[in-house]
Structure formats: structure tokens, C-alpha cells
PAZA-128074 format. One record per atom (N, C-alpha, C): y, x, z; residue in one letter; atom name. Coordinates in steps of 0.2 Angstrom, whole numbers. Example, Ala and Ser with C-alpha at 12.3 -4.5 7.8 and 13.67 -1.06 7.14 Angstrom:
<gubas>
-28	66	39	A	N;
-22	62	39	A	CA;
-16	66	39	A	C;
-11	64	35	S	N;
-5	68	36	S	CA;
0	64	39	S	C;
</gubas>
This chain:
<gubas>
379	371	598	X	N;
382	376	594	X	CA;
384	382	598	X	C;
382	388	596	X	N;
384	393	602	X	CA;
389	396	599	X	C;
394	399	601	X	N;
398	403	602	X	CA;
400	412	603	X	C;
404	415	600	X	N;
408	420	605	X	CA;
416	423	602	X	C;
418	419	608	X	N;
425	422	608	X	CA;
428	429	608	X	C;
430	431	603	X	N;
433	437	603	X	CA;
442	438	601	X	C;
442	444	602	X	N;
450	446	601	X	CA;
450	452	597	X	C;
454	453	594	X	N;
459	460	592	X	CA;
465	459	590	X	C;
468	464	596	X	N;
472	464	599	X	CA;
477	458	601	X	C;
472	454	604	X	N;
476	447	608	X	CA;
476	442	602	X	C;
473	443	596	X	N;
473	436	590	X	CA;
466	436	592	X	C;
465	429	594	X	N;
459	427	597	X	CA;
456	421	590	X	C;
450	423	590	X	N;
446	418	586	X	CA;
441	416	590	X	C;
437	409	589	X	N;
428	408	590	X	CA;
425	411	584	X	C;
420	415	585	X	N;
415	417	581	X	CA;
410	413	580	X	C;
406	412	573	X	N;
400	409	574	X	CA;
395	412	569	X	C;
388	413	572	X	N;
385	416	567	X	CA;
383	410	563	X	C;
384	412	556	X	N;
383	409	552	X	CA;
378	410	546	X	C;
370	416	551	X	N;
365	415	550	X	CA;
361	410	553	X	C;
362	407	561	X	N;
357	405	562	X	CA;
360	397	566	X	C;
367	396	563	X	N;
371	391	566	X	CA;
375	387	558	X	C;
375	382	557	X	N;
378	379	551	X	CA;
385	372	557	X	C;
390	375	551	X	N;
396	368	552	X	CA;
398	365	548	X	C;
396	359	546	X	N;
396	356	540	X	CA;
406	353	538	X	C;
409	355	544	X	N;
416	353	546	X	CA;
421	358	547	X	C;
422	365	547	X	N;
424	368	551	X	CA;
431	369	550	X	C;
435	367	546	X	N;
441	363	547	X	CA;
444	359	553	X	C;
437	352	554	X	N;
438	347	560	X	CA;
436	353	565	X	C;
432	356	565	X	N;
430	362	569	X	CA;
436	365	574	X	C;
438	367	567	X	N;
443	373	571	X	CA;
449	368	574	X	C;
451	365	572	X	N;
457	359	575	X	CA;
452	358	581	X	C;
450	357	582	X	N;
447	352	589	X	CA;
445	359	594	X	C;
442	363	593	X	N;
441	369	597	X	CA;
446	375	599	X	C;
452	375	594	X	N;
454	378	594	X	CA;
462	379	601	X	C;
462	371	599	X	N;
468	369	604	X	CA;
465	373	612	X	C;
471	376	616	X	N;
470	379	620	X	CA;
471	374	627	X	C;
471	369	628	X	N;
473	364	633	X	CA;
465	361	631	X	C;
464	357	628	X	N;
459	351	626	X	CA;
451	356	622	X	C;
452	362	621	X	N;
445	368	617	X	CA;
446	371	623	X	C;
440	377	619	X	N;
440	383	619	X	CA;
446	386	622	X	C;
449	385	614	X	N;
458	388	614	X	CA;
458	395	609	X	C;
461	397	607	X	N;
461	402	600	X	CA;
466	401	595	X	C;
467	405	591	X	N;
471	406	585	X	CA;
466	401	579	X	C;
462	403	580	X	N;
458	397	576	X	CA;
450	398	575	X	C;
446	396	569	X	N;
437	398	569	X	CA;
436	403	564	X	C;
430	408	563	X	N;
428	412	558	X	CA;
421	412	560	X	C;
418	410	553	X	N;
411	408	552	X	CA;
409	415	547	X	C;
404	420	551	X	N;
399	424	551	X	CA;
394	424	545	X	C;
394	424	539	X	N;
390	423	534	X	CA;
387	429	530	X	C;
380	427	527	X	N;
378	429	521	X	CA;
381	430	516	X	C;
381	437	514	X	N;
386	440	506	X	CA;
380	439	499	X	C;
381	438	495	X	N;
375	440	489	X	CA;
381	445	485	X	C;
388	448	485	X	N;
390	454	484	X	CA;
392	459	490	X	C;
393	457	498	X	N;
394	462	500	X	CA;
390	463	507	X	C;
391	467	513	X	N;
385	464	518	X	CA;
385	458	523	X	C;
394	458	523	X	N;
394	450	526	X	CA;
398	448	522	X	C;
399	441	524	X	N;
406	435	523	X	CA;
409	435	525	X	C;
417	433	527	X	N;
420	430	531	X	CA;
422	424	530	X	C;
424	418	534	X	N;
429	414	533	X	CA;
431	414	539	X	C;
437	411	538	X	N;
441	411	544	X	CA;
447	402	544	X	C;
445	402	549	X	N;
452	393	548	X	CA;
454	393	554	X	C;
464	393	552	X	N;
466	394	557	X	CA;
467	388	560	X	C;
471	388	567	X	N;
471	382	572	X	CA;
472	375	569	X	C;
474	375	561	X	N;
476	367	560	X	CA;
475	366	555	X	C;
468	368	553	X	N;
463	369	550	X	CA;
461	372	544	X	C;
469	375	540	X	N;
471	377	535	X	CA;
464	382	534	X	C;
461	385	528	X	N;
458	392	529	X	CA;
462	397	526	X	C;
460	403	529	X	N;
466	407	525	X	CA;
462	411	522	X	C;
466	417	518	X	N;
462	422	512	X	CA;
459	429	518	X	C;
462	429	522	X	N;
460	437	526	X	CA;
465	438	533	X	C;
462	441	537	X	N;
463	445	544	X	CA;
463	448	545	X	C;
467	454	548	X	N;
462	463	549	X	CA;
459	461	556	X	C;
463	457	561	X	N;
460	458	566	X	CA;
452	453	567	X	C;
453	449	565	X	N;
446	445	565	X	CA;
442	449	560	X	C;
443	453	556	X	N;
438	459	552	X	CA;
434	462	556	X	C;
440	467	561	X	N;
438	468	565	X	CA;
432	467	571	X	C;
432	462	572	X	N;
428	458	576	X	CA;
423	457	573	X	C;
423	455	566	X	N;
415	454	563	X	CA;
414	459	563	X	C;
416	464	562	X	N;
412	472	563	X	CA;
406	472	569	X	C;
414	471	573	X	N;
409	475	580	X	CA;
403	468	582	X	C;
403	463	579	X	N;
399	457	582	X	CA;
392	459	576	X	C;
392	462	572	X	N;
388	461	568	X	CA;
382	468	569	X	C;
386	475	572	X	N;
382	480	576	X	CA;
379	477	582	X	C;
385	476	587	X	N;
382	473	594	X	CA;
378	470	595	X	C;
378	463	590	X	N;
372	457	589	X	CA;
365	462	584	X	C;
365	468	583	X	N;
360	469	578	X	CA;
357	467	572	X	C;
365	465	570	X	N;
365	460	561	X	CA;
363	468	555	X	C;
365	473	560	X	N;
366	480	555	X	CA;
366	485	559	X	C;
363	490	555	X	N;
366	497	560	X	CA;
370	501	556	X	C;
373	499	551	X	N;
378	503	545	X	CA;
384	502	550	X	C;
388	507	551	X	N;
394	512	552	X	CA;
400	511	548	X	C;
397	509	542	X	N;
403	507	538	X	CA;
399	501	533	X	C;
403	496	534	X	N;
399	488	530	X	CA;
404	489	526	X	C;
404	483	522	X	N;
406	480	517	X	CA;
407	473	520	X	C;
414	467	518	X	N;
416	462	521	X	CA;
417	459	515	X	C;
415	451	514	X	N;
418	448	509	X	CA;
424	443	511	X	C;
428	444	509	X	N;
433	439	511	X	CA;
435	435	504	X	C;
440	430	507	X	N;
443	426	499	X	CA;
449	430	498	X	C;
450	435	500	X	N;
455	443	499	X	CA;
452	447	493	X	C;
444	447	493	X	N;
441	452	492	X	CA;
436	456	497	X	C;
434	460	494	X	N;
428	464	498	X	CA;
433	468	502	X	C;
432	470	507	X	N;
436	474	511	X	CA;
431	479	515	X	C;
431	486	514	X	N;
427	488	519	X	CA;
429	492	526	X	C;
423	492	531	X	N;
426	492	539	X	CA;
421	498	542	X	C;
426	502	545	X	N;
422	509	548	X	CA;
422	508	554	X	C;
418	505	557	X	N;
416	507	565	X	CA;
416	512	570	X	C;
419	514	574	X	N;
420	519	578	X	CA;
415	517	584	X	C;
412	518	587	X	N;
406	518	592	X	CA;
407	521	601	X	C;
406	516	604	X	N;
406	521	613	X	CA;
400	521	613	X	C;
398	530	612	X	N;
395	533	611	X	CA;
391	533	619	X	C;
393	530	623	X	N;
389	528	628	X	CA;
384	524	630	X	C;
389	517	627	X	N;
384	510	626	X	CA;
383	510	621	X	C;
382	513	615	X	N;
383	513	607	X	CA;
383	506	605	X	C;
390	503	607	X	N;
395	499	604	X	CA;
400	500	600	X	C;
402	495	597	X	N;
411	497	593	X	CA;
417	496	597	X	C;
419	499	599	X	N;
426	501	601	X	CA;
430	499	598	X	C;
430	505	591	X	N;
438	502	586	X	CA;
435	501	580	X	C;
436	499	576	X	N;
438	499	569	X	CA;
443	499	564	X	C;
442	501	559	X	N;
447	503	555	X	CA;
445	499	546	X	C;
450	496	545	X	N;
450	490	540	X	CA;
453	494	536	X	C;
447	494	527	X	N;
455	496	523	X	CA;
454	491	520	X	C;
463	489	520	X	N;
465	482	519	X	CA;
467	483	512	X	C;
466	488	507	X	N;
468	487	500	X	CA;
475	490	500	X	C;
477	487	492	X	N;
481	489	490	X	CA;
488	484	490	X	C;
492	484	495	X	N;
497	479	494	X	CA;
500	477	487	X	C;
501	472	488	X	N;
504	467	481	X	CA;
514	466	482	X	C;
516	469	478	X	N;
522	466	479	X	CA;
527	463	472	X	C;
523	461	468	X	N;
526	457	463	X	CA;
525	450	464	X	C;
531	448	464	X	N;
532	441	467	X	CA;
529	437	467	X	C;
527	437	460	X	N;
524	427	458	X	CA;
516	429	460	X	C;
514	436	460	X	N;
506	436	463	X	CA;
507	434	472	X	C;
512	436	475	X	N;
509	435	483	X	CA;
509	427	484	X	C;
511	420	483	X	N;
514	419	479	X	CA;
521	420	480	X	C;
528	421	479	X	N;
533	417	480	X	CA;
537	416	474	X	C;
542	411	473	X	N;
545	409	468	X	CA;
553	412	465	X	C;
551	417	469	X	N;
559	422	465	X	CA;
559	425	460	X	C;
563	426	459	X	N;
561	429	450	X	CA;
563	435	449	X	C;
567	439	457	X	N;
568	445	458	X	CA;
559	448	459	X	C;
559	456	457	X	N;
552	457	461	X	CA;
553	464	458	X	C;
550	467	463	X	N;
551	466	470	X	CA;
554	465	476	X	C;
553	460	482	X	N;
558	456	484	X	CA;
560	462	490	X	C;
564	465	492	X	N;
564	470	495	X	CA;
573	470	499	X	C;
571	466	504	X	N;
574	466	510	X	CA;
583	461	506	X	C;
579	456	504	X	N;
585	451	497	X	CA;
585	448	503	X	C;
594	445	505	X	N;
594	439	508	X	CA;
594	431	505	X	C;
592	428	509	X	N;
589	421	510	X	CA;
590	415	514	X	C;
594	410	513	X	N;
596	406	517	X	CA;
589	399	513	X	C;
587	400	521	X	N;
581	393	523	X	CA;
585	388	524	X	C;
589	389	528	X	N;
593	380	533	X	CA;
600	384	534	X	C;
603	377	535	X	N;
610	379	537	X	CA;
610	385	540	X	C;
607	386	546	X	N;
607	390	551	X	CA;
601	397	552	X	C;
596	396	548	X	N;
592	402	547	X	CA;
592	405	541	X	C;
595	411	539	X	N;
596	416	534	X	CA;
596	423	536	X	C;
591	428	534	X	N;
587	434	533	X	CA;
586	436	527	X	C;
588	443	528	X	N;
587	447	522	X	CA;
577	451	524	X	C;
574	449	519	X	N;
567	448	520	X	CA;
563	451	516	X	C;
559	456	515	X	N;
553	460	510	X	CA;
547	455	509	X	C;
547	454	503	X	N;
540	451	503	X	CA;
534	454	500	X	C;
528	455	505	X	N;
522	457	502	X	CA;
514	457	505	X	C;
510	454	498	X	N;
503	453	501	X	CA;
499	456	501	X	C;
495	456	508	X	N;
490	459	509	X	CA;
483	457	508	X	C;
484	453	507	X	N;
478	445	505	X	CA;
482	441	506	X	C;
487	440	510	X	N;
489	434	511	X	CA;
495	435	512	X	C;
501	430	511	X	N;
508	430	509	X	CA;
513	432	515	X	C;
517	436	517	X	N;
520	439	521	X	CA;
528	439	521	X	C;
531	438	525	X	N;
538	438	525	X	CA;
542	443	529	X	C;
541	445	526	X	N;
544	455	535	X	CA;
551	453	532	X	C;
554	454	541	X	N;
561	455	542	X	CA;
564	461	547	X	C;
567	464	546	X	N;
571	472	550	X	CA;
577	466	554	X	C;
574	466	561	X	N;
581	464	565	X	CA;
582	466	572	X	C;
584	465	576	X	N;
585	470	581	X	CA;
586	462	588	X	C;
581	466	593	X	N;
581	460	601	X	CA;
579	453	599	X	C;
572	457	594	X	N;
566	449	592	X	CA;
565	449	598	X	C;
566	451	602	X	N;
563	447	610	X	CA;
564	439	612	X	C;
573	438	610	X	N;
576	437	610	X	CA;
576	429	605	X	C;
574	431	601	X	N;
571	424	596	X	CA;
567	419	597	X	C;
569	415	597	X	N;
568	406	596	X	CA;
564	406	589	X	C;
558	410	589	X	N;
554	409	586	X	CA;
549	403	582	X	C;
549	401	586	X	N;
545	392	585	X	CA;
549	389	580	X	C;
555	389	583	X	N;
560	385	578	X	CA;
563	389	571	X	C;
562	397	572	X	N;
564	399	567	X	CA;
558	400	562	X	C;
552	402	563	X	N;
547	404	560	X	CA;
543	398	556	X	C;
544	390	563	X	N;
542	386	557	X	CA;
547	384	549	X	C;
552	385	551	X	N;
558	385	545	X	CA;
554	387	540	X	C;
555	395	541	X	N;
552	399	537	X	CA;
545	398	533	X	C;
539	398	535	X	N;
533	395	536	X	CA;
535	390	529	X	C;
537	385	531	X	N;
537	377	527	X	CA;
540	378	522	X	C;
545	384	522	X	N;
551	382	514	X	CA;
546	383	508	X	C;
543	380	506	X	N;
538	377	500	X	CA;
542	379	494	X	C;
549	379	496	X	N;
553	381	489	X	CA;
554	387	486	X	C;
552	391	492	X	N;
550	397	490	X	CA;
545	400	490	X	C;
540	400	495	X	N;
532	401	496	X	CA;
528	395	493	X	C;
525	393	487	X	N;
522	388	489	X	CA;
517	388	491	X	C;
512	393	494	X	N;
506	392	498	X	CA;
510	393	507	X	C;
515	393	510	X	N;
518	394	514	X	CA;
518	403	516	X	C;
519	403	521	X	N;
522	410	524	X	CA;
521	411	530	X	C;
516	418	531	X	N;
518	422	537	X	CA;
523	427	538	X	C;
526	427	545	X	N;
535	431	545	X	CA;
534	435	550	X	C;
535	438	548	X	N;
536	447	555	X	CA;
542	447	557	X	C;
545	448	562	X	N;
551	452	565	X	CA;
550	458	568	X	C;
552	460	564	X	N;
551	470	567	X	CA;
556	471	569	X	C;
556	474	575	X	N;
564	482	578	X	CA;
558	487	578	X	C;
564	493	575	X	N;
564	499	573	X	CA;
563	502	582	X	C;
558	506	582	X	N;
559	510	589	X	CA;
559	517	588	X	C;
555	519	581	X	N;
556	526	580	X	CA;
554	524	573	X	C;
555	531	570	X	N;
552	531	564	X	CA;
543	531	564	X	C;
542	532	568	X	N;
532	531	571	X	CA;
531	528	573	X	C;
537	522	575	X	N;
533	515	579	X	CA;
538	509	578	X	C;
534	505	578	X	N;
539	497	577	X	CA;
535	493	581	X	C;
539	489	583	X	N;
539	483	587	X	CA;
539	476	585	X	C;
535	471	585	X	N;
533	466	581	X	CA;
532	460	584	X	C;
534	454	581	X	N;
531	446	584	X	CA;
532	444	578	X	C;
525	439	575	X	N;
523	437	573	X	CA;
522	428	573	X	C;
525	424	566	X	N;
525	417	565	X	CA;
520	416	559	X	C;
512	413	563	X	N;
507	415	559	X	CA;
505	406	553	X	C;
504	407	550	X	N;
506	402	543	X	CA;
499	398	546	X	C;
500	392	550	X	N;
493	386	550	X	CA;
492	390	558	X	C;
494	394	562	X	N;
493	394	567	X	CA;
500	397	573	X	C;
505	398	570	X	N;
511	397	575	X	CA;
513	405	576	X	C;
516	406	583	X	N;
517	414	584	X	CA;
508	415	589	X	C;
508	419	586	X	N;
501	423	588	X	CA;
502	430	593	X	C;
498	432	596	X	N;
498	440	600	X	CA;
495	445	595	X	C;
496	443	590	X	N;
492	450	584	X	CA;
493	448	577	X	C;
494	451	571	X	N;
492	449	567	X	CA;
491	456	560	X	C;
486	459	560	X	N;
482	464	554	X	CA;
485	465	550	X	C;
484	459	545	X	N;
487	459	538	X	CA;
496	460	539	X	C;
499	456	546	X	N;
506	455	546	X	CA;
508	464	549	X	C;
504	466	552	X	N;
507	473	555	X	CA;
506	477	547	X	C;
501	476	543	X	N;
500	482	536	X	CA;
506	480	531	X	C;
507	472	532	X	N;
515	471	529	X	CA;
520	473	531	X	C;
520	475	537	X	N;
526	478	542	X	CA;
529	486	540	X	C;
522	487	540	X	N;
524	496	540	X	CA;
525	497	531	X	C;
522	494	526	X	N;
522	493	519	X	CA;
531	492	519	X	C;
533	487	519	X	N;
543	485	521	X	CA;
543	490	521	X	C;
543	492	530	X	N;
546	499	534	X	CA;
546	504	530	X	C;
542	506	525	X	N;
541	512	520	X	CA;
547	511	515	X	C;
545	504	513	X	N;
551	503	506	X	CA;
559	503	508	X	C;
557	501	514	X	N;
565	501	518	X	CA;
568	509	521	X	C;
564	512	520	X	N;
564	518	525	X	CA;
566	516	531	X	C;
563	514	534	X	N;
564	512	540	X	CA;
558	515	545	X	C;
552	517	543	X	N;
549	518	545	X	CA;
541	526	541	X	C;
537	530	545	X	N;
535	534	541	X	CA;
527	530	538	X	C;
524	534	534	X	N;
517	530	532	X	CA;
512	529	538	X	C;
513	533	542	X	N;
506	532	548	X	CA;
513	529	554	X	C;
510	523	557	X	N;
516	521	561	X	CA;
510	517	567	X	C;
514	517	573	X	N;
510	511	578	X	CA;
515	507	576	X	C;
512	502	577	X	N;
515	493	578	X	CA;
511	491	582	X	C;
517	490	590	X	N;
519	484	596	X	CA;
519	479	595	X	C;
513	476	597	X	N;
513	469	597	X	CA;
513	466	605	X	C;
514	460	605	X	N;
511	455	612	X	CA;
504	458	613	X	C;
500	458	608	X	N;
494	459	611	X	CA;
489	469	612	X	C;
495	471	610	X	N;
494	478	611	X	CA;
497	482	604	X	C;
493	487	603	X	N;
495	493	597	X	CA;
490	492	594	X	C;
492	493	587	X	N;
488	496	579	X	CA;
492	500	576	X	C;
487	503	573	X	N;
490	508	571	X	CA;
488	510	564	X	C;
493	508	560	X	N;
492	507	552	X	CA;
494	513	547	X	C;
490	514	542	X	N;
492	520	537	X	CA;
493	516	533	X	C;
498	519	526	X	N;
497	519	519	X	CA;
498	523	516	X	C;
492	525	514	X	N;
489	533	512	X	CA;
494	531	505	X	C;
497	537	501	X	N;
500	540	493	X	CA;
492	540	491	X	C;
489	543	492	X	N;
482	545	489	X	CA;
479	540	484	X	C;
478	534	488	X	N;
477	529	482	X	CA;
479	521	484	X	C;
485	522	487	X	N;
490	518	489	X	CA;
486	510	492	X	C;
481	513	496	X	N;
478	508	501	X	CA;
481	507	510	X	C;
480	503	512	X	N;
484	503	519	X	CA;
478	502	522	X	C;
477	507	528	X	N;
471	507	534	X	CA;
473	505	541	X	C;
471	499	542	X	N;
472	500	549	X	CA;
465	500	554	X	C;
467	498	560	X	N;
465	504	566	X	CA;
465	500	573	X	C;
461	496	575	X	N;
464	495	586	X	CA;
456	491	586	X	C;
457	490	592	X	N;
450	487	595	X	CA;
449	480	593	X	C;
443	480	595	X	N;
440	472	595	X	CA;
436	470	600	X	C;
436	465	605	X	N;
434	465	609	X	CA;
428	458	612	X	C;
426	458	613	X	N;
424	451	617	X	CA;
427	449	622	X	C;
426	442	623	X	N;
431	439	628	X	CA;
425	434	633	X	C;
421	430	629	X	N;
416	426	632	X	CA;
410	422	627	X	C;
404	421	630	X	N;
402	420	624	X	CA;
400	411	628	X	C;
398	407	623	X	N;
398	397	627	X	CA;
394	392	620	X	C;
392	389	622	X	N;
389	384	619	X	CA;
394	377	619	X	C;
393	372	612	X	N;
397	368	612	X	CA;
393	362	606	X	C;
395	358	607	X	N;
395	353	601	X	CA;
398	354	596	X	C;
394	350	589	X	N;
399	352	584	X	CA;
404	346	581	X	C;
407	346	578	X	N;
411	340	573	X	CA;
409	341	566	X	C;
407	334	565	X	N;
402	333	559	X	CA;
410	329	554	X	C;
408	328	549	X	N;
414	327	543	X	CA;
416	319	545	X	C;
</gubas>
């Protein structure tokens, strides 16, 4: 099975073409490959596919072999994997995810005419409760406090980008016991029943926020697309931040809009390659 490990901005996945490579497993796949001591090592797998509505597919399963509905930064990478491998020479694809169709404009180095950056729009956020899902009956959930456990309670914004998001405004996330916090968070089933991704934002200006990330079936991460387009989404409801913002992460900057125009969120950072490897597969 051949491989290529990629990243944006430090969320690292294995890629696999999934024209000319099949995983009958990729659940058992991404568990076993994914682990960074005993695999590869990665956030998790995304399997490269044939669209019959857009020009590619996505899947993606994260590290515990959950699969999820979408990823700006793993979008990202199918971009640039799918120019630089010679899959297309279109500038701007189409991506099919279980989000939806999402489409990707590729920006090119214009020396090695490769992609550099891309730019995801990620649609239109969702913030009516019982669709992202959650089970409160307020909605929109817009920085409501919430006690998880004795000892973990946050006033929290809920909204989906495709996938269910938990933004919290609090201040010296450096500082956070994130593992312990984030899995709380993550599992309250009583309130997310498909679980929950959780952001911790501090405010650094109104143009830029600061973020770490507790990613739902794969832990705290160095990046996460959808969680930074849920970040600045909040930040806007909260006034806390303006529509075009960077968001800091561990694993670098992106840089997210949501345009008034027709109330989509664009983001924006590199994709990269890291290594490409051949491997055996895990059969069901």
C-alpha cells in the first residue's frame, strides 16, 4: 500500500490514492497506522476517491477510527495532492465530502507550479442546535454556560461546520489540562450525541485569535479547519473578534473569512507534504 503523509498546518493525515490503491478496512487502517509510537503516526487516514457528483471524494477516519463528516485542513491537502500527483489540472475542484460538496481554489508556486495554499469554502455555518447535533433546547447556543462534571463548566458557542464544534472564549489556554478537559467535553453524549469538537480561543486582537484544539476520535491536535472556521464564527457572534481573522494555532496560521455576502466561511493556509512510504494493509 503506498502512501503520502501530509499536513496542514501541523494536522497531519496518511493519504491514499484511492484510484489506484483499495482498503477494504480503513477504520482498522487508520487505528493501526495512525498511532505515532507503533505506525506511521498522524491525526488519522483520508482515502482519495472517485466522485460521480464532484471531482474528487473525501473520506477521512480519525486516529480511533471513528470517520468524520469534514476537514479544512485535510481538504486542503487533497487539493494540493491531486495537482501535484497529476489527478487534474483545474485551479479550482470540486470535493465531495459527507459535509457536502465543498469547493477548493488552489493558489500555485508559480516556480515549481505547485500548490502552496489553498482556500476552502467551507459553507455556510449551521447554528440551530438540534441540526449540529446538540440537545439543548436553547438555539442558538451562544456562549450558554454548562457544567460537564463537578469540576469542568464553560460558557460555550455551539456551531457546525460539517461537523459539531464546541468554541470556548477563555484566557492562558496555554495553561489547560487539556486531555482531561477536552475528553469530558468530547464524551458528554448528554449533550452532543454524536460527541464534540472543543476550541479554546484567547482573544489577541480583534484580527487574530489564538487556539488549541480537542479533536472528537482524535485528541488535541496542531490544527484544526473546521474548529478554527467555528472559532472566528463564535468570535463574530460574540464580538470578540472581526469577519476576516488569523487563528494561532500549534501548528501555524490560517486565516479565515465569513463573508456577509452570502454568509459562507473561507479559509486559507498551506498544505504540505511531509513523506511519501509504502506499507501493508489491514484486512477486516
Amino acid at each position: 500500500m503506498k502512501f503520502t503523509k501530509m499536513h496542514g498546518t501541523g494536522n497531519d493525515y496518511i493519504y491514499v490514492n484511492g484510484f489506484e490503491e483499495t482498503i477494504d478496512n480503513p477504520a482498522a487502517w487508520s487505528i493501526r497506522y495512525s498511532d505515532r509510537h507503533k505506525g506511521i503516526g498522524a491525526d488519522g487516514l483520508v482515502l482519495i476517491l472517485p466522485s460521480k457528483v464532484a471531482d474528487f471524494r473525501m473520506r477521512m477516519f480519525n486516529a480511533d477510527g471513528s470517520e468524520a463528516e469534514m476537514c479544512g485542513n485535510a481538504s486542503r491537502c487533497v487539493g494540493k495532492y491531486v495537482y501535484d500527483n497529476d489527478l487534474t489540472r483545474k485551479t479550482t475542484l470540486t470535493l465531495e465530502t459527507l459535509a457536502g460538496i465543498r469547493t477548493l481554489n488552489l493558489h500555485l508556486d508559480q516556480k515549481e507550479n505547485k500548490v502552496k495554499t489553498v482556500t476552502v469554502d467551507m459553507g455556510e455555518p449551521v447554528l440551530e442546535s438540534a441540526k449540529i447535533p446538540t440537545t439543548f433546547s436553547e438555539s442558538p447556543m451562544i456562549n450558554r454556560q454548562v457544567k460537564f462534571s463537578d469540576t469542568v463548566e464553560y460558557g460555550i458557542t455551539c456551531v457546525s461546520m460539517g461537523n459539531p464544534h464546541a468554541v470556548i472564549f477563555t484566557d492562558k489556554i496555554d495553561e489547560l489540562n487539556l486531555p482531561s478537559i477536552g475528553s469530558v467535553i468530547e464524551n458528554a453524549t448528554q449533550y452532543f450525541p454524536c460527541r464534540i469538537n472543543t476550541e479554546f480561543i484567547e482573544k489577541i486582537s480583534p484580527n487574530s485569535l489564538k487556539m488549541r484544539v480537542w479533536e472528537r476520535g482524535s485528541g488535541e491536535t496542531m490544527a484544526c479547519g473546521t474548529g478554527a472556521s467555528a472559532a472566528v464564527v463564535a468570535g463574530v457572534l460574540n464580538q470578540i473578534c472581526n469577519r476576516i481573522t488569523t487563528v494561532e494555532l500549534k501548528g501555524g496560521n490560517l486565516t479565515i473569512e465569513w463573508r456577509e455576502a452570502d454568509n459562507h466561511v473561507y479559509l486559507t493556509g498551506e498544505a504540505e507534504v511531509v513523506f511519501e512510504g509504502e506499507t501493508d494493509v489491514v484486512s477486516g
